[in-house]
C-alpha positions as a printed Julia matrix, in Angstrom:
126×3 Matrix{Float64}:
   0.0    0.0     0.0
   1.09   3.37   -0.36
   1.32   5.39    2.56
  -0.46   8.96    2.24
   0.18  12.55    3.88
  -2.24  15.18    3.63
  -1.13  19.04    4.24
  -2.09  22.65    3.15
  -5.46  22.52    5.49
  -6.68  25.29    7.52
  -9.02  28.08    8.29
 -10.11  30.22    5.1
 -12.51  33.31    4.86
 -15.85  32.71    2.18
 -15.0   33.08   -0.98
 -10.87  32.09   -0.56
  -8.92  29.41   -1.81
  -6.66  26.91   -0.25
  -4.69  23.96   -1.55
  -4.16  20.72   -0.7
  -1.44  18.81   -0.87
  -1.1   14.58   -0.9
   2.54  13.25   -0.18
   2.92   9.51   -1.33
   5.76   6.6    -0.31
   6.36   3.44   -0.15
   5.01   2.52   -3.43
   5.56   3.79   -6.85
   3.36   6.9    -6.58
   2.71   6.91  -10.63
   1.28   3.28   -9.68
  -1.55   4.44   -8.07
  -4.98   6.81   -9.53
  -5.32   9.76   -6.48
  -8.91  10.58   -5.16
 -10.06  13.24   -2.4
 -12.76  12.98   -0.08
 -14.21  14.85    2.6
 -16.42  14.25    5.02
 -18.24  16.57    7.4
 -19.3   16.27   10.87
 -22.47  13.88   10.73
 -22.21  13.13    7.46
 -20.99  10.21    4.95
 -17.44  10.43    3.74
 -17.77  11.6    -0.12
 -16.0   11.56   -3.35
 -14.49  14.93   -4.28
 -12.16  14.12   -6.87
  -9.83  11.83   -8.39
  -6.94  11.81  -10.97
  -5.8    8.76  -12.72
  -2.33   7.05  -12.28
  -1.85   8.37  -15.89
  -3.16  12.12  -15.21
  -5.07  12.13  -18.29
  -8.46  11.35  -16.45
  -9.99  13.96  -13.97
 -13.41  13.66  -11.9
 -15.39  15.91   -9.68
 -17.92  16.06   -7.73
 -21.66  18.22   -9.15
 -20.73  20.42   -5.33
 -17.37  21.36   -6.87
 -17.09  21.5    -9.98
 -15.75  24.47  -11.69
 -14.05  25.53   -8.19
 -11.66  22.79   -7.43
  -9.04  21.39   -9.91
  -7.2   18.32   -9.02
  -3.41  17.63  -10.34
  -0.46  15.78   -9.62
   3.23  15.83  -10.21
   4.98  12.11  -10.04
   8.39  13.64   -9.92
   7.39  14.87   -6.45
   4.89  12.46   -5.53
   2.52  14.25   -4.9
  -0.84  15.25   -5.68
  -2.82  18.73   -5.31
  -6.44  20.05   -4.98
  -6.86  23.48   -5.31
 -10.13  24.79   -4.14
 -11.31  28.42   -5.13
 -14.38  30.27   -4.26
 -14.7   28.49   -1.01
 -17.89  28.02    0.69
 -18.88  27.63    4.43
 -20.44  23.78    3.13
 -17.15  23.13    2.26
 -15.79  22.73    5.71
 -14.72  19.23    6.36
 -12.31  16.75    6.9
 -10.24  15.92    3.7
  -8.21  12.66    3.13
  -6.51  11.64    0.2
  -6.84   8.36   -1.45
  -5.03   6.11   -3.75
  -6.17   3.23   -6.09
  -4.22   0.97   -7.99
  -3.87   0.84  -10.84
  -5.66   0.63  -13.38
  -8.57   2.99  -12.43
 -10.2    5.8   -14.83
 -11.89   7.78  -12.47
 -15.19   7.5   -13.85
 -16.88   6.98  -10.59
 -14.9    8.18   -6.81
 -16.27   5.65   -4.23
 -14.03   5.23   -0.89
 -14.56   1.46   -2.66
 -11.93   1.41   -4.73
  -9.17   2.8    -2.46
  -7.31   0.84   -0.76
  -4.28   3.63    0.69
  -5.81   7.07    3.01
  -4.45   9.85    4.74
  -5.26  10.58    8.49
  -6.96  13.32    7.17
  -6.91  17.01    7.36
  -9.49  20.0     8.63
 -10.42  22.52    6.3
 -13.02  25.31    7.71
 -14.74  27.62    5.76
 -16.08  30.41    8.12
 -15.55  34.8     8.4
């Protein structure tokens, strides 16, 4: 399994951005498709995003798309989702997520992901 490391949480006013950053090792990072989830207090963990081990296939969720874009650079291995025009409902916990390959992205269930993050807090609040 690949061992994940989320970072670049924190506290951010309406309407800000933030991004996220998903550190991978132990595995061959390129390997492995990356997804993001979130999950607020109360509520089911849900799919965010995901990125294929090739890059070439992105997937978002209806609640973000057009505000968050998803990316990765192997060289680093690591994985990024930036998140503009941030709302209060986006205040969660985030965890990363990787999935062997080979996986498209054409669906993001926690199903497929066998590798997560402990998770980090993003809050959304003025």
């Amino acid at each position: 399994q690949l061992h994940l490391v989320e970072s670049g949480g924190g506290l951010v006013q309406p309407g800000g951005s933030l991004r996220l950053s998903c550190e991978g090792s132990g595995r061959a990072f390129n390997d492995y498709a990356i997804g993001w989830f979130r999950q607020a207090p109360g509520k089911e963990r849900e799919g965010v995003s995901c990125i294929s081990d090739s890059g070439e296939n992105t997937n978002f969720a209806d609640s973000v798309k057009g505000r968050f874009t998803i990316s990765r650079d192997d060289a680093k291995n690591t994985a990024y989702l930036d998140m503009n025009s941030l709302k209060p409902e986006d205040t969660a916990v985030y965890y990363c997520a990787a999935a062997p390959r080979p996986m498209f992205c054409t669906m993001i269930y926690t199903a497929f992901f066998n590798s997560w993050g402990q998770g980090i807090q993003v809050t959304v609040s003025s």
